[in-house]
BASEVO-874629 format. One record per residue (C-alpha): residue number from 1; residue in three letters; chain; x, y, z. Coordinates in Angstrom, 3 decimals. Layout:
PT   seq   type   mol         xx         yy         zz
PT   NUM    ALA     A          X          Y          Z
...
END
This chain:
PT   seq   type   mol         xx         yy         zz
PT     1    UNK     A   -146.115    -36.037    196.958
PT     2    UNK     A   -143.422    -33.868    197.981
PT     3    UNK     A   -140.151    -32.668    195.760
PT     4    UNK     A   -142.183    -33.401    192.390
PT     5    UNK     A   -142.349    -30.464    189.783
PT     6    UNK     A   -143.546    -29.462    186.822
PT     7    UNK     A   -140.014    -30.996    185.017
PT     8    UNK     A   -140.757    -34.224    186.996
PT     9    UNK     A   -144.090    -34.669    186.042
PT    10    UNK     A   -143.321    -33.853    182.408
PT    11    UNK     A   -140.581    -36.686    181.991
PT    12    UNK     A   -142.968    -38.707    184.087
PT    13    UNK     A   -145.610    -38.624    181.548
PT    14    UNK     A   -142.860    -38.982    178.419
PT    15    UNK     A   -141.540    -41.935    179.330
PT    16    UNK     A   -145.070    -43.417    180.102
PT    17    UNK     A   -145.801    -42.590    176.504
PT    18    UNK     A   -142.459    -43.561    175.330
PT    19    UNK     A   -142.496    -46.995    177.054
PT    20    UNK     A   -145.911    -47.938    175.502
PT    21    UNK     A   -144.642    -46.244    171.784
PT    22    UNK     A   -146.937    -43.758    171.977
PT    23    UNK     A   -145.011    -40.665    171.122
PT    24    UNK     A   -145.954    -40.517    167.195
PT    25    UNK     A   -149.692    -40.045    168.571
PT    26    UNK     A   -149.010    -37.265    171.132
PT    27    UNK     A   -149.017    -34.432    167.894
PT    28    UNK     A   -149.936    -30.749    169.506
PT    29    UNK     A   -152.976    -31.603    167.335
PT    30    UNK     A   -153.863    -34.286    168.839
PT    31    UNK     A   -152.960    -33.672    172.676
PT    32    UNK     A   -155.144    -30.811    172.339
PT    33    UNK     A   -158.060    -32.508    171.006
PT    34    UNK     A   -157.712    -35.076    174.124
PT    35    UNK     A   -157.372    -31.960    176.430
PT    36    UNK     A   -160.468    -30.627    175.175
PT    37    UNK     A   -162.191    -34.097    175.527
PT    38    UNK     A   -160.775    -34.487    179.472
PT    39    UNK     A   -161.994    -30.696    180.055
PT    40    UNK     A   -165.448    -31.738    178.389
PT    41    UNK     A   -165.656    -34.909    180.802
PT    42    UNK     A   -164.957    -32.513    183.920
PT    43    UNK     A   -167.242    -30.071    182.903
PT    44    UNK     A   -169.949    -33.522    182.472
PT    45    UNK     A   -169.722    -33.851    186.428
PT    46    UNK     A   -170.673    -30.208    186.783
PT    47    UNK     A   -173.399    -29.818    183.702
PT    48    UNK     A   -176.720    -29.826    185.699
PT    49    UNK     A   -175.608    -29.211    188.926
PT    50    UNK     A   -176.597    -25.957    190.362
PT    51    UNK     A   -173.942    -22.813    191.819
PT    52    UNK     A   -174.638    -24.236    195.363
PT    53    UNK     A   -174.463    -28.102    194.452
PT    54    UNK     A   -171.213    -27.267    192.385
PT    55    UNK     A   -169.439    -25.397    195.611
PT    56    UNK     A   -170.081    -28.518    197.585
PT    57    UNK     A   -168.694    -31.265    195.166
PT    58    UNK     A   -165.936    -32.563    196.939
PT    59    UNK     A   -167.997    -33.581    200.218
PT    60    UNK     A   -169.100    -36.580    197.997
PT    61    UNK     A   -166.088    -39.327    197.547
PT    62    UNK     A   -167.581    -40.916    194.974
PT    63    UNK     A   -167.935    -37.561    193.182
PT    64    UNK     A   -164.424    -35.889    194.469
PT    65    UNK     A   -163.004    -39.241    192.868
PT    66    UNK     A   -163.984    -38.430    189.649
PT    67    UNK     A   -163.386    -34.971    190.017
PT    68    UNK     A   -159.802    -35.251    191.110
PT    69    UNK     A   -159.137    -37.933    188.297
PT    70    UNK     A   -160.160    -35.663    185.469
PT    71    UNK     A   -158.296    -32.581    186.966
PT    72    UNK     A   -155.031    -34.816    186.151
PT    73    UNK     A   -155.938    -35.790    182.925
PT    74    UNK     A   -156.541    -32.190    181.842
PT    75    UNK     A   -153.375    -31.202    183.765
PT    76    UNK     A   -151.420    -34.688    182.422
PT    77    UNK     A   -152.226    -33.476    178.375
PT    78    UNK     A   -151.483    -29.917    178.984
PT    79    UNK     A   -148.526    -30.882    180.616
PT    80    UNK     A   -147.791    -32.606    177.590
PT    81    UNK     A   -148.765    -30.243    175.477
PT    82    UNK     A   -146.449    -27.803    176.854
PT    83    UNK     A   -143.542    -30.293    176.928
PT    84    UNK     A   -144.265    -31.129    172.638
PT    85    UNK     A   -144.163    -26.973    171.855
PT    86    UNK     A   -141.810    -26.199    174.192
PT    87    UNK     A   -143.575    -24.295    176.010
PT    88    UNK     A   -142.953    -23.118    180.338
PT    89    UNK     A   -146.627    -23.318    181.861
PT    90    UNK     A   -145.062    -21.860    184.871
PT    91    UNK     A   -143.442    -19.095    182.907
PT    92    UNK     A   -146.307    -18.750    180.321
PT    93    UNK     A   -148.954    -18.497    183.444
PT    94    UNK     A   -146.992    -16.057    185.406
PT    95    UNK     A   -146.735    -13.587    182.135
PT    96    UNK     A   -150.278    -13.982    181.477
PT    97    UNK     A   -151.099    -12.961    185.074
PT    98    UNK     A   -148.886     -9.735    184.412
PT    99    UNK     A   -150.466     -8.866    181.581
PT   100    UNK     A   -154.350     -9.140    183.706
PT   101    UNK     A   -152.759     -7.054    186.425
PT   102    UNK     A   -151.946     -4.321    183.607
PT   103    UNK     A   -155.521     -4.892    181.734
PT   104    UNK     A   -157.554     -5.054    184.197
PT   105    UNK     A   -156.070     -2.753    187.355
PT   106    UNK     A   -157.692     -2.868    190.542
PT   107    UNK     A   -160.422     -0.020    190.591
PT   108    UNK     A   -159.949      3.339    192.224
PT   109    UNK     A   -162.105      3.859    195.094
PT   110    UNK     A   -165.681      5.005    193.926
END
């Protein structure tokens, strides 16, 4: 999976939509309430399982499956998201980071 980027995987996902005439349903409004469903059916895999049980849940392919399929479809609407209002995640996440490192500074020694 080499060479592809955030760009890539953006036009990727438009013209999927495009092709199947989806683009009047992909509003901001509406990408995020399928984001929010996607995130909701990761978090399902993870509800009951305990701290230990969740650290482990790759070691299961049946379970990593899943896992690794509903990573992308939170990643594939957000993606989307980002592409609709114009927004850089890369950009966005790397000023968000700086503005952590300045809120929440590494503590002194104690």
């Amino acid at each position: 999976m080499s060479g592809l980027d955030v760009a890539t995987l953006q036009r990727r996902l438009a013209e999927f939509a495009a092709a199947r005439n989806w683009q009047p349903y992909h509003t901001p409004k509406n990408l995020v309430a399928a984001l929010s469903v996607e995130a909701s059916e990761l978090l399902e895999i993870f509800q009951w399982l305990t701290p230990e049980e969740s650290a482990h849940v790759m070691r299961d392919a049946d379970t990593a499956h899943r896992v690794t399929d509903e990573v992308a479809d939170v990643l594939a609407y957000l993606l989307q998201l980002c592409e609709v209002l114009g927004i850089d995640p890369l950009a966005a996440l790397e000023a968000k980071i700086d503005r952590n490192e300045r809120r929440f500074p590494v503590p002194e020694n104690p």
